[in-house]
C-alpha positions in Angstrom: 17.3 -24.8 14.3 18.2 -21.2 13.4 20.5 -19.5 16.5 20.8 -15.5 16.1 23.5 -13.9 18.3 23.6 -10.3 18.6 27.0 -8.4 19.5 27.6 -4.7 19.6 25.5 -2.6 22.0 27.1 -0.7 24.7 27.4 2.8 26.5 26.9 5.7 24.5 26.6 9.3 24.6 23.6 11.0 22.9 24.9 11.8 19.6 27.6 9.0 19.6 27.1 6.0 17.3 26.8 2.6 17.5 26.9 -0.7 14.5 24.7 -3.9 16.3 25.9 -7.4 14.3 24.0 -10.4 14.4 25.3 -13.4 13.3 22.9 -16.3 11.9 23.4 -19.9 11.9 22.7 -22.3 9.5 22.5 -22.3 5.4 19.3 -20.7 4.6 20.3 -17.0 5.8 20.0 -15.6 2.3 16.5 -17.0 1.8 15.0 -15.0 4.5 13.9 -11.3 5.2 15.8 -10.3 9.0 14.5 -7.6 11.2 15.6 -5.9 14.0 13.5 -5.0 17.1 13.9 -3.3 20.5 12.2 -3.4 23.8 12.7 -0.5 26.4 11.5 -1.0 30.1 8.0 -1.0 30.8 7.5 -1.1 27.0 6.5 -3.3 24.7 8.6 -5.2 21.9 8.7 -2.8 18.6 9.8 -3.0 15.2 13.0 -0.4 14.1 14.1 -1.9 11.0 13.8 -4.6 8.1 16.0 -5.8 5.2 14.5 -8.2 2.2 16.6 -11.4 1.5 18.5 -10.1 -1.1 18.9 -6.6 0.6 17.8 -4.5 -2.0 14.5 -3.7 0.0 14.4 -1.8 3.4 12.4 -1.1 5.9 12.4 1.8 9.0 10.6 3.0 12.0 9.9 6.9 11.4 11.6 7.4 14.4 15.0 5.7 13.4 14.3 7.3 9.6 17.5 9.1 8.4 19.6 8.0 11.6 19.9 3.9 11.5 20.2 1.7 8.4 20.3 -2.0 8.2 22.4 -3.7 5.8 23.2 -7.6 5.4 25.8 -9.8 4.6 25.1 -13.1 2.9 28.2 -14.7 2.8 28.9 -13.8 6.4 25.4 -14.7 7.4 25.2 -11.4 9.2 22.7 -8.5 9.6 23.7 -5.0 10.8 22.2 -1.7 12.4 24.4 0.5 12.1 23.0 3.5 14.7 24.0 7.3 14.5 23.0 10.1 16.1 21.7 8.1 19.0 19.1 9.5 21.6 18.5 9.0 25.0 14.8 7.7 24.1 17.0 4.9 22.1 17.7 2.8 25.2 16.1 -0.1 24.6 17.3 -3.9 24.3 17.9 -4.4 20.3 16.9 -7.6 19.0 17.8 -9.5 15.4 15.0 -11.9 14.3 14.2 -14.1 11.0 11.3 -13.5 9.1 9.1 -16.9 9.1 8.8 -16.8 5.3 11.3 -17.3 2.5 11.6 -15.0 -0.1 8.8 -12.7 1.4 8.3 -9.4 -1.6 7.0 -7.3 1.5 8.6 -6.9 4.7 6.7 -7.2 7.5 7.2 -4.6 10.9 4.6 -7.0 12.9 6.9 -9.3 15.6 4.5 -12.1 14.9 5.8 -12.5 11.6 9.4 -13.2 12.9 9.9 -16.9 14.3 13.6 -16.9 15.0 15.1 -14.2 18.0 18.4 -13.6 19.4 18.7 -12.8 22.5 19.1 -9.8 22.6 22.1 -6.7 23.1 21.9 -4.1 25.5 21.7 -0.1 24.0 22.0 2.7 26.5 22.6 6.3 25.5 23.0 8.7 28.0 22.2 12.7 28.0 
């Protein structure tokens, strides 16, 4: 069983920054494409950012393009977002989830294709 524990997300002031961790269990982190997600009220679940296994591939939103990147860390078994220039329309709960495939070539933005969530870390930004 894969547990995903986000950490990071906050308070922030539109224009202010913020860097989401999550932190993967288990041996197989490397093997696997990670995504992040976010969810605002009233909303439904969407996709903000992807990183292959190996990190050399990325993935963004247009709306997060040129403001968020997602990195990884394979020997920490970590993903990041790290989150500048943050809007008010950013408020969302951010999720980390695993791809269900190993060593997918294309990342995928569709939520279906992730089978492992974390729970979840609250963003606000306010005006």
């Amino acid at each position: 069983q894969v547990q995903l524990v986000e950490s990071g997300g906050g308070l922030v002031q539109a224009g202010g920054s913020l860097r989401l961790s999550c932190a993967a269990s288990g041996r197989t982190f490397s093997e696997y494409a990670m995504g992040w997600f976010r969810q605002a009220p009233g909303k439904e679940r969407e996709f903000v950012a992807a990183i292959s296994w190996s990190g050399t591939y990325t993935n963004y939103a247009d709306s997060v393009k040129g403001r968020f990147t997602i990195s990884r860390d394979n020997a920490k078994n970590t993903v990041y977002l790290q989150m500048n220039s943050l809007k008010p329309e950013n408020t969302a709960v951010y999720y980390c989830a695993r791809d269900r495939a190993q060593y997918r070539l294309r990342m995928t933005t569709g939520a279906y294709e992730y089978n492992y969530w974390g729970q979840g870390t609250q963003v606000t930004v306010s005006s």
